[in-house]
C-alpha positions in Angstrom: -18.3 32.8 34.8 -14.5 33.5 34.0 -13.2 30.9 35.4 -15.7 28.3 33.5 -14.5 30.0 30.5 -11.5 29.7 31.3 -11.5 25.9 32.2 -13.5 25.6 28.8 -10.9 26.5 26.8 -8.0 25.6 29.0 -9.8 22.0 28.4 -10.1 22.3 24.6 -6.8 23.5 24.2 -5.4 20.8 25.7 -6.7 17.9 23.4 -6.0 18.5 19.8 -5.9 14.8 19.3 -9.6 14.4 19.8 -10.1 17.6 16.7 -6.8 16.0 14.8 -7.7 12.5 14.7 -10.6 13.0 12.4 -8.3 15.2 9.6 -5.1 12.3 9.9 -5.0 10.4 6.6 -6.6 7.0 7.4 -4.9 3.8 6.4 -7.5 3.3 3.5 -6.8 6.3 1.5 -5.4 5.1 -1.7 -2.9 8.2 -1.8 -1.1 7.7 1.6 1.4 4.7 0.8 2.3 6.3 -2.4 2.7 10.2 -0.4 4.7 8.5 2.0 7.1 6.9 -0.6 7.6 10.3 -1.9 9.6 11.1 0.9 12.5 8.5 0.0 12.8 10.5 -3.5 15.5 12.5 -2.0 18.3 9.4 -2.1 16.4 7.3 -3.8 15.5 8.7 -6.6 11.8 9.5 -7.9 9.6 6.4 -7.2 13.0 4.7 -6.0 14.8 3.7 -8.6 18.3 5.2 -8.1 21.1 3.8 -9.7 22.8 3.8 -6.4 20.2 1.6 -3.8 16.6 1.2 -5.5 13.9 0.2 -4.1 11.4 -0.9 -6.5 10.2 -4.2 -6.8 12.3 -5.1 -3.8 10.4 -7.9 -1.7 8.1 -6.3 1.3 10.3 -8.4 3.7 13.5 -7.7 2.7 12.6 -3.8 3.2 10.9 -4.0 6.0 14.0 -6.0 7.6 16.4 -3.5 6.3 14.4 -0.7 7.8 14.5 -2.4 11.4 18.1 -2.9 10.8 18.3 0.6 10.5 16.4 1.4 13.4 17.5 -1.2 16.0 21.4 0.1 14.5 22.4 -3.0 13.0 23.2 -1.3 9.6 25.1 1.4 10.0 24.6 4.7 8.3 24.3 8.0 7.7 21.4 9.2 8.0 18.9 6.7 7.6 19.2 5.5 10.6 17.4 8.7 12.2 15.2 8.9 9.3 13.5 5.7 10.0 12.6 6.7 13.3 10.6 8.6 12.3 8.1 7.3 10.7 5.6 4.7 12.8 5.8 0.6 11.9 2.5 0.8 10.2 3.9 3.7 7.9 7.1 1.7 6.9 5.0 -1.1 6.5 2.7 1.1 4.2 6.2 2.4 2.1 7.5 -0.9 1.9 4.1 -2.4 0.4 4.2 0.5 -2.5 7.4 0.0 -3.1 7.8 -3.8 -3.5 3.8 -3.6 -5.4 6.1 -1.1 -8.2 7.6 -2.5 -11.7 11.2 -2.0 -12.1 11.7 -0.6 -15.4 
């Protein structure tokens, strides 16, 4: 009877992905591009517009290419380059999308 017990747990304990997958923000929530873009607001500036490198309104592609860049090590950097790793391709995808849908002001 222990060890059934045991196994039972021992079992559940080992797949928090089956209990987590249900609570992870799903792709449709209207929130999750615009929480993930939040993250950026540390160099970039709230919403991203920094004087330094914005990124509102900059085209989808151009971010999404300057993201891999960062990843693959093309562009060097400081800290971005780790950053970027990060996240998975459909969440850049996500941040790039809010980010080129915003108005420059």
């Amino acid at each position: 009877m222990r060890t059934a017990l045991l196994a039972s747990v021992l079992a559940l304990a080992c797949t928090p992905g089956v209990a987590c997958a249900q609570d992870a923000p799903q792709p449709q929530d209207p929130h999750l591009a615009r929480n993930l873009a939040a993250t950026c607001a540390n160099c970039h500036g709230t919403g991203g517009r920094s004087v330094y490198e914005p990124l509102v309104g900059q085209p989808r592609v151009k971010l999404l290419q300057t993201l891999d860049d960062f990843r693959t090590g093309e562009h060097e950097a400081t800290i971005m380059h780790q950053i970027v790793r990060g996240y998975s391709d459909a969440q850049l995808e996500l941040i790039a999308d809010w980010f080129s849908g915003q108005q420059k002001n």
